[in-house]
BAKE-640387 format. One record per residue (C-alpha): residue number from 1; residue in three letters; x, y, z. Coordinates in Angstrom, 1 decimal. Example, Ala and Ser with C-alpha at 12.3 -4.5 7.8 and 13.67 -1.06 7.14 Angstrom:
BEGIN
<pt 1,'ALA',<12.3,-4.5,7.8>>,
<pt 2,'SER',<13.7,-1.1,7.1>>,
***
This chain:
BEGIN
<pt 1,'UNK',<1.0,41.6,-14.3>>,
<pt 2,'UNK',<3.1,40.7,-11.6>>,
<pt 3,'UNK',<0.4,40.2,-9.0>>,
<pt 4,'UNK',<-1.5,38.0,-11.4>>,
<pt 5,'UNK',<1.7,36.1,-12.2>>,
<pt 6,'UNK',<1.6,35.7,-8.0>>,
<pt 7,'UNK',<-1.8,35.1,-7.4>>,
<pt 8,'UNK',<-0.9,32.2,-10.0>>,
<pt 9,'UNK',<2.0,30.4,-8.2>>,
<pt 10,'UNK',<0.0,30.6,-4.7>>,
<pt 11,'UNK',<-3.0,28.7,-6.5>>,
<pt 12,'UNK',<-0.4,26.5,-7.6>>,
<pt 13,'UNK',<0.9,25.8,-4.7>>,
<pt 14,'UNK',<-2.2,25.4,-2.6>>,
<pt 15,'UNK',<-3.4,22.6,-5.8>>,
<pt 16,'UNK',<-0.4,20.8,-4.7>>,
<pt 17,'UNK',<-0.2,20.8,-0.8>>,
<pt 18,'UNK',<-4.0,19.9,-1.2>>,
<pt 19,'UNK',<-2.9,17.0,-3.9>>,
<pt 20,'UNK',<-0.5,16.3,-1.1>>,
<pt 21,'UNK',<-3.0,15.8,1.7>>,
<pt 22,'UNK',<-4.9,13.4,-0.6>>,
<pt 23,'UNK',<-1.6,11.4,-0.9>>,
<pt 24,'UNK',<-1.2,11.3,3.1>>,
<pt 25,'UNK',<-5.0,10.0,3.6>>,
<pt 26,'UNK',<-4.4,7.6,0.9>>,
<pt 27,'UNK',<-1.3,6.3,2.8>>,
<pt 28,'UNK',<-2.6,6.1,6.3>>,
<pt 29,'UNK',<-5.9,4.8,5.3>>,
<pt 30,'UNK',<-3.5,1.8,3.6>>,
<pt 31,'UNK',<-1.3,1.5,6.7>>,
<pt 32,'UNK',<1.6,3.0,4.8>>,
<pt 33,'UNK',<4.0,5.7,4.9>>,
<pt 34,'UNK',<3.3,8.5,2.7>>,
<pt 35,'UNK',<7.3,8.3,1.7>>,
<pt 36,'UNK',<6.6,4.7,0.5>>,
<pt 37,'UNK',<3.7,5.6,-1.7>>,
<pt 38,'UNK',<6.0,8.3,-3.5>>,
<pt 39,'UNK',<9.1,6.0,-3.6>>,
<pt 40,'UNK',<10.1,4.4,-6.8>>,
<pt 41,'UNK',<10.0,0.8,-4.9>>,
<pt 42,'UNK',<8.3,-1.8,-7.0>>,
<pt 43,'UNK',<6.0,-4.3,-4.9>>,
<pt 44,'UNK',<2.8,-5.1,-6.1>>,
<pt 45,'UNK',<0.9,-3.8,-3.3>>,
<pt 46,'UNK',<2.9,-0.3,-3.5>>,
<pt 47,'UNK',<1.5,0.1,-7.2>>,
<pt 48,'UNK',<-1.5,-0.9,-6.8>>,
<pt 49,'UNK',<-1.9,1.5,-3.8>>,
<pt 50,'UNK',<-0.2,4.5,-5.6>>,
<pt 51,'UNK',<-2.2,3.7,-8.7>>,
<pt 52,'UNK',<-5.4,4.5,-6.6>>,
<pt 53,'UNK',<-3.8,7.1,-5.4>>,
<pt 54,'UNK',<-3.3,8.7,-8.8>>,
<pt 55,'UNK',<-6.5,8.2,-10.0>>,
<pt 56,'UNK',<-8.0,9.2,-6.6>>,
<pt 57,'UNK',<-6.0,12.5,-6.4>>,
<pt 58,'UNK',<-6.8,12.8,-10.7>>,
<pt 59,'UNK',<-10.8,12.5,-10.3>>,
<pt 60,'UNK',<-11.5,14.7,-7.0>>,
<pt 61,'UNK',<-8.6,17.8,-8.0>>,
<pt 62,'UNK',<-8.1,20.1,-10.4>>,
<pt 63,'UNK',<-4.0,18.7,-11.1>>,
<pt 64,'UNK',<-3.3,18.4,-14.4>>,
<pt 65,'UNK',<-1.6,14.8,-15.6>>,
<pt 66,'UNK',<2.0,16.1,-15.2>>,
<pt 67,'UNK',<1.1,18.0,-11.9>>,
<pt 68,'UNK',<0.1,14.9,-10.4>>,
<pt 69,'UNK',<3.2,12.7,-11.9>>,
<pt 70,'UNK',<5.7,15.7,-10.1>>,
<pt 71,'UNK',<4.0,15.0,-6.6>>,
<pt 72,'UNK',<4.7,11.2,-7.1>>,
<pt 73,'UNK',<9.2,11.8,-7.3>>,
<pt 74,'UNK',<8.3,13.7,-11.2>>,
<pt 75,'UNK',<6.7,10.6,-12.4>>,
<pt 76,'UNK',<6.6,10.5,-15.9>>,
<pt 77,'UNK',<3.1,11.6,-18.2>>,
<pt 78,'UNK',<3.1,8.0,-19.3>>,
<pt 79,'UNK',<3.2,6.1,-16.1>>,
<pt 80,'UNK',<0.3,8.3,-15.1>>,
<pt 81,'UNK',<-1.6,7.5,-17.8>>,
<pt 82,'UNK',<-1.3,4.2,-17.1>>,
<pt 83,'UNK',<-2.2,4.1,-13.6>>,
<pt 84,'UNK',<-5.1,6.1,-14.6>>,
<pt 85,'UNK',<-6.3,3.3,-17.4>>,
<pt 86,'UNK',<-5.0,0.5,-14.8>>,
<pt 87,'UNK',<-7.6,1.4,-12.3>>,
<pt 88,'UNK',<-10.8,2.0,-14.6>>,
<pt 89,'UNK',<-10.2,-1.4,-16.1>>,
<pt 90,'UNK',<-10.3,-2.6,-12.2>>,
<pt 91,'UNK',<-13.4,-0.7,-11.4>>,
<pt 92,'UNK',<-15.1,-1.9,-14.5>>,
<pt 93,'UNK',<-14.3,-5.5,-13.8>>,
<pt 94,'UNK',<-14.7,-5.9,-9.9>>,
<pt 95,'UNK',<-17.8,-3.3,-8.6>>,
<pt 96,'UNK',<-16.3,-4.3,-4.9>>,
<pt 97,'UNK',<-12.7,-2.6,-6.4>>,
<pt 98,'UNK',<-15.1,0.4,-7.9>>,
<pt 99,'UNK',<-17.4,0.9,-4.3>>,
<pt 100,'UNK',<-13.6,1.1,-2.3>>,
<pt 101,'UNK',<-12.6,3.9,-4.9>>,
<pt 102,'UNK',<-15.6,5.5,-4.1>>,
<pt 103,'UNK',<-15.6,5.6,-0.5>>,
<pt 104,'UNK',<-11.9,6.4,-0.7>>,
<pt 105,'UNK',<-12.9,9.4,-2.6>>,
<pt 106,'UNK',<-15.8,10.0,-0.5>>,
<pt 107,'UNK',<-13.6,10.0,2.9>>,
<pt 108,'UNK',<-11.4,12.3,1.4>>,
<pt 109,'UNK',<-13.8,14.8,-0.5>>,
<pt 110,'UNK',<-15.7,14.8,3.3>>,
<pt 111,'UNK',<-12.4,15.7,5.6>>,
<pt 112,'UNK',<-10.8,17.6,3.1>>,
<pt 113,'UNK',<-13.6,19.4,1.3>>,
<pt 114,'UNK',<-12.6,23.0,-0.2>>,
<pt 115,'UNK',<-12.2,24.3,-4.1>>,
<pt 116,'UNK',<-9.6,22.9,-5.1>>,
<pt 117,'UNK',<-11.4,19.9,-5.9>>,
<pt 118,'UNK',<-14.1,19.2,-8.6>>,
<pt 119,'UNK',<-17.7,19.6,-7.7>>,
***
């Protein structure tokens, strides 16, 4: 049982520093720094940035909804939620917003492909 209970907190942990990669990409491919997209600072750009990120990081992984809030400073379930709604509202309204996502998604399921993501 105790192996098991191990075997469980590696996967764990490899979900996240892989969730965490996806977060770095995401920044540099934006021009900013991952701290920023983490921080709590509230610009326009910034939220709109780690709302993609979120939803990004929510459709290619495995992470569960309040996984994914802890890797953005313990976000709460709510503000994830609403990222998540945010940017499907944006892809179904602007198909040039929706082909970014997707190439976003595809640059990142292409550099960092292994199985912690969904196939």
């Amino acid at each position: 049982m105790e192996k098991k209970r191990s075997s469980k907190k590696l996967l764990k942990e490899k979900k996240i520093q892989y969730a965490k990669k996806i977060q770095k990409k995401i920044a540099n491919i934006h021009n900013i720094r991952y701290s920023e997209l983490i921080s709590y600072e509230d610009s326009k750009r910034l939220n709109l940035i780690r709302q993609i990120s979120i939803f990004t990081i929510r459709n290619i992984t495995i992470l569960n909804l309040k996984e994914i809030g802890k890797i953005f400073s313990n976000r709460k379930h709510s503000t994830i939620v609403y990222s998540l709604k945010r940017i499907e509202k944006k892809c179904k309204e602007d198909v040039k917003f929706k082909e970014k996502i997707k190439k976003i998604e595809q640059i990142i399921t292409k550099n960092y492909e292994n199985r912690y993501y969904k196939k």
